[in-house]
Structures are given as C-alpha cells and as structure tokens.
PDB file of N, H, CA, C and O in Angstrom:
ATOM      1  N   UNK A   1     187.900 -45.714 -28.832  1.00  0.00           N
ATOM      2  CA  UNK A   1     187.546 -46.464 -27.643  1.00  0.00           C
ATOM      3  C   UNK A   1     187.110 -47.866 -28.062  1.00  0.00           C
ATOM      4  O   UNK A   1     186.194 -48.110 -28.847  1.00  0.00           O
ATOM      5  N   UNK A   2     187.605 -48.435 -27.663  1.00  0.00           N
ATOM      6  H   UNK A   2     188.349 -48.237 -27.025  1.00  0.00           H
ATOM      7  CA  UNK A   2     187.204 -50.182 -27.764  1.00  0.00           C
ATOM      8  C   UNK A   2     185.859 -50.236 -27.231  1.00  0.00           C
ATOM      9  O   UNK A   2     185.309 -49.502 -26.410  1.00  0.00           O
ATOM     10  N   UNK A   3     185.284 -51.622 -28.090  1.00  0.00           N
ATOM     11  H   UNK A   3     185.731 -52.218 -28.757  1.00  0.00           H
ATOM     12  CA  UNK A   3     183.697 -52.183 -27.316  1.00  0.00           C
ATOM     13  C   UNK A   3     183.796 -53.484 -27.351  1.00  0.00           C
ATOM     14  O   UNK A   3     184.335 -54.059 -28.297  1.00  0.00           O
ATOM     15  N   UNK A   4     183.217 -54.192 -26.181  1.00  0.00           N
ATOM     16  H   UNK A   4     182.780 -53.725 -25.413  1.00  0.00           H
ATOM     17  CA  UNK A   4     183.040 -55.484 -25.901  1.00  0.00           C
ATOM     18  C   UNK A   4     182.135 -56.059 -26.764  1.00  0.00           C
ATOM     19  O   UNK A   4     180.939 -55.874 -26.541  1.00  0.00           O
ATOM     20  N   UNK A   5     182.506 -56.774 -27.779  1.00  0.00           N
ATOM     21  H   UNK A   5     183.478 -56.924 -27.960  1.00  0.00           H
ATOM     22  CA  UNK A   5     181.625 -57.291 -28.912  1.00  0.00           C
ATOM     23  C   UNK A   5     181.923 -58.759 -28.639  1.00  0.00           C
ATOM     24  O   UNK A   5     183.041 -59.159 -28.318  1.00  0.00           O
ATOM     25  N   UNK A   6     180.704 -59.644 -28.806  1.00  0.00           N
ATOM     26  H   UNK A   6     179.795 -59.318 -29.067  1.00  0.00           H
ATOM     27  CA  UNK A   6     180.661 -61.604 -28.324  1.00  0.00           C
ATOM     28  C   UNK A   6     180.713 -61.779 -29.934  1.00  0.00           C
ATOM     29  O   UNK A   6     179.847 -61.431 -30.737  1.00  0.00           O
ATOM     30  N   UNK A   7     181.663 -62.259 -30.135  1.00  0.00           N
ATOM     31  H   UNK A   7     182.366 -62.541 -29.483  1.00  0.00           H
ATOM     32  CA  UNK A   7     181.766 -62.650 -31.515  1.00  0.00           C
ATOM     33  C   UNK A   7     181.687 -64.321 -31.571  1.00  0.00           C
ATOM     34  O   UNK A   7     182.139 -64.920 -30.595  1.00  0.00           O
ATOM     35  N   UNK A   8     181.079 -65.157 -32.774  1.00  0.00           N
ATOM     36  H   UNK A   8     180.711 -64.670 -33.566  1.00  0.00           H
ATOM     37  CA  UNK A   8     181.237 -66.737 -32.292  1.00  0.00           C
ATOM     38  C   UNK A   8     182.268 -67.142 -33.635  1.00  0.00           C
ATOM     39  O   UNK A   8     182.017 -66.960 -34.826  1.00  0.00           O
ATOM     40  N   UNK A   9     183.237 -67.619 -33.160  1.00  0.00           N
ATOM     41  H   UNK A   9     183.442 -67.767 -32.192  1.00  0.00           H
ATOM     42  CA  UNK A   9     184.214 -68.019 -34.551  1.00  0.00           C
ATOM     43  C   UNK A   9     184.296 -69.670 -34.471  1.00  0.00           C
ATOM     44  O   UNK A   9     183.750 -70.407 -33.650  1.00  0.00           O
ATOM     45  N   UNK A  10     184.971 -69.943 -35.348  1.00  0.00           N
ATOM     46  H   UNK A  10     185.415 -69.344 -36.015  1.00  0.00           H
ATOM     47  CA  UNK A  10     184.680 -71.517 -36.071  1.00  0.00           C
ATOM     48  C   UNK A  10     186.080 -72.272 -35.197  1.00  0.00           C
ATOM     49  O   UNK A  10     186.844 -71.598 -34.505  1.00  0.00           O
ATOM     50  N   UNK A  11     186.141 -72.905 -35.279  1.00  0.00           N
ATOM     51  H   UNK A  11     185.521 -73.453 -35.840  1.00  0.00           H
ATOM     52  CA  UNK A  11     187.570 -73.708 -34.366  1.00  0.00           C
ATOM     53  C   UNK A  11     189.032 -73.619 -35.431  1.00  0.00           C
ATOM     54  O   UNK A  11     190.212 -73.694 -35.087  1.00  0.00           O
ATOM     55  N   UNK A  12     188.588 -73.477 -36.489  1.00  0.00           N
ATOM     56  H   UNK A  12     187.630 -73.416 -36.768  1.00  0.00           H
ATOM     57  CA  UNK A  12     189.728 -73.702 -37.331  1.00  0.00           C
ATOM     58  C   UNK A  12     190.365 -71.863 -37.226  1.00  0.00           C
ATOM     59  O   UNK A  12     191.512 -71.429 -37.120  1.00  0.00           O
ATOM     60  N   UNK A  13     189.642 -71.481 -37.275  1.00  0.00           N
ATOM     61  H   UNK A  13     188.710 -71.833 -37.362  1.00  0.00           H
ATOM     62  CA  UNK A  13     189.867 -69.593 -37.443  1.00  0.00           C
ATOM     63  C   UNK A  13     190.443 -69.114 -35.939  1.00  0.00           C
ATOM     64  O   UNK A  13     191.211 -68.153 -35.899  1.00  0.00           O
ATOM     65  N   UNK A  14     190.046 -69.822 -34.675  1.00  0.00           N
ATOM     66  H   UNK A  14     189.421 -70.603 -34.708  1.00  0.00           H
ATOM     67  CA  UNK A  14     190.498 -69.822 -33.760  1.00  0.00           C
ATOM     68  C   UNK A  14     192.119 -70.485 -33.197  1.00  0.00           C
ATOM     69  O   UNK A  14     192.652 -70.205 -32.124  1.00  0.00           O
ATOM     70  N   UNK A  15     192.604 -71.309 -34.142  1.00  0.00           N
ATOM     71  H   UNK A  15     192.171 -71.536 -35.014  1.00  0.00           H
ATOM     72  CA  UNK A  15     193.568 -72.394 -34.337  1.00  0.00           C
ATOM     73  C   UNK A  15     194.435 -71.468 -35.098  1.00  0.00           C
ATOM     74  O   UNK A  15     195.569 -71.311 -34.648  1.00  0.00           O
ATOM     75  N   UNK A  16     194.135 -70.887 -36.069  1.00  0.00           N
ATOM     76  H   UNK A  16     193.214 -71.015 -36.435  1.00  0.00           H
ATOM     77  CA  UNK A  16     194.908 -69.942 -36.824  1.00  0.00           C
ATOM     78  C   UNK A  16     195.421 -68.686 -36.267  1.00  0.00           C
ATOM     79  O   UNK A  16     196.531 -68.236 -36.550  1.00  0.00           O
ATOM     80  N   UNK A  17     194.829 -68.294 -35.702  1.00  0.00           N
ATOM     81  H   UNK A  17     193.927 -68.660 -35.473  1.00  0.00           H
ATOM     82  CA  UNK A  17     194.268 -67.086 -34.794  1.00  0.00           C
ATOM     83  C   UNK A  17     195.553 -67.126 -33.512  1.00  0.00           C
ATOM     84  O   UNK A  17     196.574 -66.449 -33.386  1.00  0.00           O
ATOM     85  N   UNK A  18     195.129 -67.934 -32.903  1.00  0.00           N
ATOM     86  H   UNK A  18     194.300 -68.484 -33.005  1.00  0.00           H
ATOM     87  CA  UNK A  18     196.322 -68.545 -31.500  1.00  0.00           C
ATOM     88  C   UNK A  18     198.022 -68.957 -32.227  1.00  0.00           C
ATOM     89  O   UNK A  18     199.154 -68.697 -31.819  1.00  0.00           O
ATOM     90  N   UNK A  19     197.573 -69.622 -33.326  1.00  0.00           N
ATOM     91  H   UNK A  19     196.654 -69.833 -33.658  1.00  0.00           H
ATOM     92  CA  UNK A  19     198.689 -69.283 -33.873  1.00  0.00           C
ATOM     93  C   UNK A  19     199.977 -68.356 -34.397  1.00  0.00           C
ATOM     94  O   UNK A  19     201.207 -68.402 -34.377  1.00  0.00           O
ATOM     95  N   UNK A  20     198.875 -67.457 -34.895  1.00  0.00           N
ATOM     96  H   UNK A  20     197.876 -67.419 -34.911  1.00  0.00           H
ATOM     97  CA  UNK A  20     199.324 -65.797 -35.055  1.00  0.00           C
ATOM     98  C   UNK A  20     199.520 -65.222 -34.039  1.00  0.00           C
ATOM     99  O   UNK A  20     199.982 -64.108 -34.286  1.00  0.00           O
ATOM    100  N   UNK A  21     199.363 -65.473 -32.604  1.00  0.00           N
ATOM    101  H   UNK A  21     198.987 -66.378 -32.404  1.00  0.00           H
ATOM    102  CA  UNK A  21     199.168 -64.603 -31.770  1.00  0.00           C
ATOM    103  C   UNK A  21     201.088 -65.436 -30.845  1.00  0.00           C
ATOM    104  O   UNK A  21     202.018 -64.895 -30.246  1.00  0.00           O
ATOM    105  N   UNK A  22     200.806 -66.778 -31.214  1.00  0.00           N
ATOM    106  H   UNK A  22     200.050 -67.217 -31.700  1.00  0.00           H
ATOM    107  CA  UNK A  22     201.937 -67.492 -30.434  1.00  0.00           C
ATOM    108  C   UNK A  22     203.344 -66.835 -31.499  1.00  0.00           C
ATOM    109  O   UNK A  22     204.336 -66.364 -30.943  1.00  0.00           O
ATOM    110  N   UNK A  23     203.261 -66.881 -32.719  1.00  0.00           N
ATOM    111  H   UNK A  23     202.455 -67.264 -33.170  1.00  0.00           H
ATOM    112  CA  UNK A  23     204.199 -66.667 -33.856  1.00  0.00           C
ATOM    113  C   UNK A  23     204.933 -64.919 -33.123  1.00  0.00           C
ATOM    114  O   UNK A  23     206.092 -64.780 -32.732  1.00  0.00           O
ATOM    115  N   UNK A  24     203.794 -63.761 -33.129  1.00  0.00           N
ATOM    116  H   UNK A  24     202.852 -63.874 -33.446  1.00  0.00           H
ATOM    117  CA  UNK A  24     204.024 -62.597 -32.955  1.00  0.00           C
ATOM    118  C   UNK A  24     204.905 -62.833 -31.317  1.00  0.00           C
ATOM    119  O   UNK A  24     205.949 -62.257 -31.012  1.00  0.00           O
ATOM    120  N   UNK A  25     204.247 -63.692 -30.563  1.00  0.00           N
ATOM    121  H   UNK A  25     203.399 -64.160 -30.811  1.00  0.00           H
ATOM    122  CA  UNK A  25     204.798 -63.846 -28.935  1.00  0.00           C
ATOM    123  C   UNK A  25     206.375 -63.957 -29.185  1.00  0.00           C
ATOM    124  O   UNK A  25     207.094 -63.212 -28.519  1.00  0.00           O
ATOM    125  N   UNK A  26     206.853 -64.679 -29.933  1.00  0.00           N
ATOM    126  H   UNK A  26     206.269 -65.284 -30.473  1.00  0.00           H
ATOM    127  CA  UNK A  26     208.162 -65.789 -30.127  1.00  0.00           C
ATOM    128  C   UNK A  26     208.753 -64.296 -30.889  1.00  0.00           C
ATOM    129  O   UNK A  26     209.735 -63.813 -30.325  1.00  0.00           O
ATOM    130  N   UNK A  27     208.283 -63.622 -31.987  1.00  0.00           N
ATOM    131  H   UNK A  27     207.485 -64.014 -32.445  1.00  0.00           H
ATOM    132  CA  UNK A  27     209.074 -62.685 -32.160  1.00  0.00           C
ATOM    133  C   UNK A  27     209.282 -61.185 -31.324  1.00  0.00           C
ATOM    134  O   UNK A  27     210.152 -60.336 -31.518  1.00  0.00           O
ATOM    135  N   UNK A  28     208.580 -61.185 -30.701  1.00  0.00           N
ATOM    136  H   UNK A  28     207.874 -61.875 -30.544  1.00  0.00           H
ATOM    137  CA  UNK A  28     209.192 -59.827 -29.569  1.00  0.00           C
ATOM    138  C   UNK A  28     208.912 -60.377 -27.795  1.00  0.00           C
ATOM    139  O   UNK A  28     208.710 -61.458 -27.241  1.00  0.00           O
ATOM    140  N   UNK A  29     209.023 -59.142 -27.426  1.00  0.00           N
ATOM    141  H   UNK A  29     209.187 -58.264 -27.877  1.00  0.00           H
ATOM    142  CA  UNK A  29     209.285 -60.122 -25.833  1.00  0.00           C
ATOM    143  C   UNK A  29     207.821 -59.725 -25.282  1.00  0.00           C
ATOM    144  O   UNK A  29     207.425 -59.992 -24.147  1.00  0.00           O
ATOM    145  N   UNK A  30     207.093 -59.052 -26.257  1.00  0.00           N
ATOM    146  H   UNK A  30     207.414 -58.835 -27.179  1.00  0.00           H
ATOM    147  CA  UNK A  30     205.910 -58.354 -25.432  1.00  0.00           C
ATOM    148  C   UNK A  30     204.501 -59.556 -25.139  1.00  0.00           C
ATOM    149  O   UNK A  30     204.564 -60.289 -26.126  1.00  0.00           O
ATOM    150  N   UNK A  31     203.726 -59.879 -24.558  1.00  0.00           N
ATOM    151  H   UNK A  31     203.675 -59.283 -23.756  1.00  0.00           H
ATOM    152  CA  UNK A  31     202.755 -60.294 -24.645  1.00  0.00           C
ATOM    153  C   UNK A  31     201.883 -59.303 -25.781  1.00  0.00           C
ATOM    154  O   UNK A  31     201.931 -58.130 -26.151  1.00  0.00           O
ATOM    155  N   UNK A  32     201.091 -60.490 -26.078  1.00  0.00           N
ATOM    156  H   UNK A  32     201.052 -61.442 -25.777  1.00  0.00           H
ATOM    157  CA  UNK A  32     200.029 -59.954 -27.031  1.00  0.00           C
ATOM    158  C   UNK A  32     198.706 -60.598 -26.927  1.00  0.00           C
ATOM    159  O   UNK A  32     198.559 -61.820 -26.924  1.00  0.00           O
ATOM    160  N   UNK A  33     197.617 -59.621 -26.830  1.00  0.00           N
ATOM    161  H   UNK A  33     197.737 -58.629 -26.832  1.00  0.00           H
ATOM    162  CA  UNK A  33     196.443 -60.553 -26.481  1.00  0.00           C
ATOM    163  C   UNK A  33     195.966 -60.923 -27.585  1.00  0.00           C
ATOM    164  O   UNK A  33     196.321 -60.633 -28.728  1.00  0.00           O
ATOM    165  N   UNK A  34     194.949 -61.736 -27.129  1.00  0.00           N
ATOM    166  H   UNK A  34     194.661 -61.972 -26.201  1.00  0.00           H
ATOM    167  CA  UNK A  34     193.778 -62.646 -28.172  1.00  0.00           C
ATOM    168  C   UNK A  34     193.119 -61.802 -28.589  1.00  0.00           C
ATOM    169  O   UNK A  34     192.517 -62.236 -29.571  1.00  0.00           O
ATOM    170  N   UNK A  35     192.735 -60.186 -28.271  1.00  0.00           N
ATOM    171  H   UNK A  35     193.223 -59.833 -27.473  1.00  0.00           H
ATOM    172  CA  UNK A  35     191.918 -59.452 -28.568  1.00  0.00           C
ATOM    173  C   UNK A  35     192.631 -58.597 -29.963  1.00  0.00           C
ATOM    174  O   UNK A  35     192.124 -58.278 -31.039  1.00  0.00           O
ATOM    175  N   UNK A  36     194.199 -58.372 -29.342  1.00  0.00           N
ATOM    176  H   UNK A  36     194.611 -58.632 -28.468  1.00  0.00           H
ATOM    177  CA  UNK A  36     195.045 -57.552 -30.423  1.00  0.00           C
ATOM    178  C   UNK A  36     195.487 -58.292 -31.420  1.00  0.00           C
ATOM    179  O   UNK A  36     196.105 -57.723 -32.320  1.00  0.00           O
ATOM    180  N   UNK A  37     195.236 -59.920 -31.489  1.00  0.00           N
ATOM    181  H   UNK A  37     194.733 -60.382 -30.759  1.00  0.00           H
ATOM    182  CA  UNK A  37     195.519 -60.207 -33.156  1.00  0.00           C
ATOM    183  C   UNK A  37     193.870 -60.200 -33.631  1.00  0.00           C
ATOM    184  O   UNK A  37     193.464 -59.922 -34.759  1.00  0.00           O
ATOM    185  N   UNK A  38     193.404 -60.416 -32.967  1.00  0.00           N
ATOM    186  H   UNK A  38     193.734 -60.641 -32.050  1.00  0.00           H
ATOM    187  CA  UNK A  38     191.990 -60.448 -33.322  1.00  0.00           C
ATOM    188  C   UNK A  38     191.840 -59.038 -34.409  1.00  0.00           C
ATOM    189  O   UNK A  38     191.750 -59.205 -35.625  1.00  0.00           O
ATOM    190  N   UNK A  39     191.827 -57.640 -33.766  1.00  0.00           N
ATOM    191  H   UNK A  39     191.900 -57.504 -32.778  1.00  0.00           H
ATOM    192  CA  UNK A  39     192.178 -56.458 -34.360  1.00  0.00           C
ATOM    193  C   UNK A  39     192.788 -56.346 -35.449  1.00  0.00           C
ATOM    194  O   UNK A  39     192.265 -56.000 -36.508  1.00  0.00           O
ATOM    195  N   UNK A  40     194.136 -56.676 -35.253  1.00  0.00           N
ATOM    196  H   UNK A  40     194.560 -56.957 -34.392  1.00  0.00           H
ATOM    197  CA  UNK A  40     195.220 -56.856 -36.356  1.00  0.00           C
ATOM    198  C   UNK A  40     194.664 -56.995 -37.286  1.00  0.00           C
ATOM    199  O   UNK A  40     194.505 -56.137 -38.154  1.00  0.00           O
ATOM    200  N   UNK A  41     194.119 -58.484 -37.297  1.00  0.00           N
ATOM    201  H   UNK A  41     194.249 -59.181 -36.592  1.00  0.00           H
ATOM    202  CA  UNK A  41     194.155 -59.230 -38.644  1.00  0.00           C
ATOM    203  C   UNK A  41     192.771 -58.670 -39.216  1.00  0.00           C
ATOM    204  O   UNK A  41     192.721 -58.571 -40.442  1.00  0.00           O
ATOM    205  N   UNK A  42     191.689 -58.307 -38.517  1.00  0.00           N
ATOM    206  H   UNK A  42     191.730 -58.387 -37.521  1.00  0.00           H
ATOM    207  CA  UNK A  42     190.561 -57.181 -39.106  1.00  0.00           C
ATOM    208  C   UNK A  42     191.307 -56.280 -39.694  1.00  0.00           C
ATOM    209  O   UNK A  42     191.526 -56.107 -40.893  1.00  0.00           O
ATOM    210  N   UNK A  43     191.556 -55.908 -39.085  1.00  0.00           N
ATOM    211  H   UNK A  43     191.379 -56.049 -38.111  1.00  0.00           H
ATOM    212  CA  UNK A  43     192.427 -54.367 -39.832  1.00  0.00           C
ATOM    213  C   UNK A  43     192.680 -54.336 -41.028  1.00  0.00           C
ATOM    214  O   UNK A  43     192.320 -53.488 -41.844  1.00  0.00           O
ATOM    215  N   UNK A  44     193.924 -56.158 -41.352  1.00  0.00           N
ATOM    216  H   UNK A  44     194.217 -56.848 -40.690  1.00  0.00           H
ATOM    217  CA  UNK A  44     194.149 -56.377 -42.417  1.00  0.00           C
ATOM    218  C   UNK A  44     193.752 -56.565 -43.487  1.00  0.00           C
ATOM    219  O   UNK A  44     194.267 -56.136 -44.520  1.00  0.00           O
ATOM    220  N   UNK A  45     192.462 -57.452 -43.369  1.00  0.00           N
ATOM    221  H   UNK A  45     192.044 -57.801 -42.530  1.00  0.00           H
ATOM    222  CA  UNK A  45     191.325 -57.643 -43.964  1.00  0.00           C
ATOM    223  C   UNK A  45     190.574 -56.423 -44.137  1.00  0.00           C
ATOM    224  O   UNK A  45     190.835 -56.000 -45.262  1.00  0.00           O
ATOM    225  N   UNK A  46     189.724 -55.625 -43.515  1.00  0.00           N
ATOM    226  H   UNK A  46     189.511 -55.969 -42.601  1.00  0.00           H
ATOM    227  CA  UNK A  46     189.215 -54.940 -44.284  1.00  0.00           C
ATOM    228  C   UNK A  46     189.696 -53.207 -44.685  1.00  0.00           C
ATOM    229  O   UNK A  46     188.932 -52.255 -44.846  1.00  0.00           O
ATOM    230  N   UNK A  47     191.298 -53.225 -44.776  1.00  0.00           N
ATOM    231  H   UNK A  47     191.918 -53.998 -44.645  1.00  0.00           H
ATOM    232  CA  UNK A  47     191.983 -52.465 -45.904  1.00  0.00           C
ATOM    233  C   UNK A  47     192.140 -52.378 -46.738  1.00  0.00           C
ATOM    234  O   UNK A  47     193.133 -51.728 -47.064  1.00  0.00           O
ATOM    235  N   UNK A  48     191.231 -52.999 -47.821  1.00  0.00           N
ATOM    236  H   UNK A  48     190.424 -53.527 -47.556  1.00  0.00           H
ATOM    237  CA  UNK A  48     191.179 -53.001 -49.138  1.00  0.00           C
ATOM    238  C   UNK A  48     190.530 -52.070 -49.585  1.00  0.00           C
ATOM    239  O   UNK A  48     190.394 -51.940 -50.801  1.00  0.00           O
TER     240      UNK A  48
END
C-alpha cells in the first residue's frame, strides 16, 4: 500500500527527475506519474 510522504528535493534532482519521467513518456504511449519515477528510481538506488 502506498503512503503520502512530503518529501523536499533540490531543483536540480527535480529537473532530472521530470526528465526521466518525459524520456519514459516519449518511449511508450502510457502516461507516467511524478510519483512512479519517483519510485522507480528509489527502487534503483536502494538495490544494492
């Protein structure tokens, strides 16, 4: 189950972020939210 967490991020991480999220848009037809790269890229990060 998901939780509404206020997270405060930096402008540059947010820039990157929208980026990843516009890049994933352009390759499939689906929308993708700000919340699900947000996820993603956690994910990615802390799989080590």
């Amino acid at each position: 189950m998901a939780q509404r967490i206020t997270v405060m991020l930096d402008d540059d991480v947010v820039k990157k972020l929208r980026a990843r999220q516009a890049k994933k848009i352009k390759e499939t037809v689906n929308a993708m939210s700000f919340s699900a790269i947000v996820n993603e890229s956690l994910k990615e990060c802390i799989k080590g």
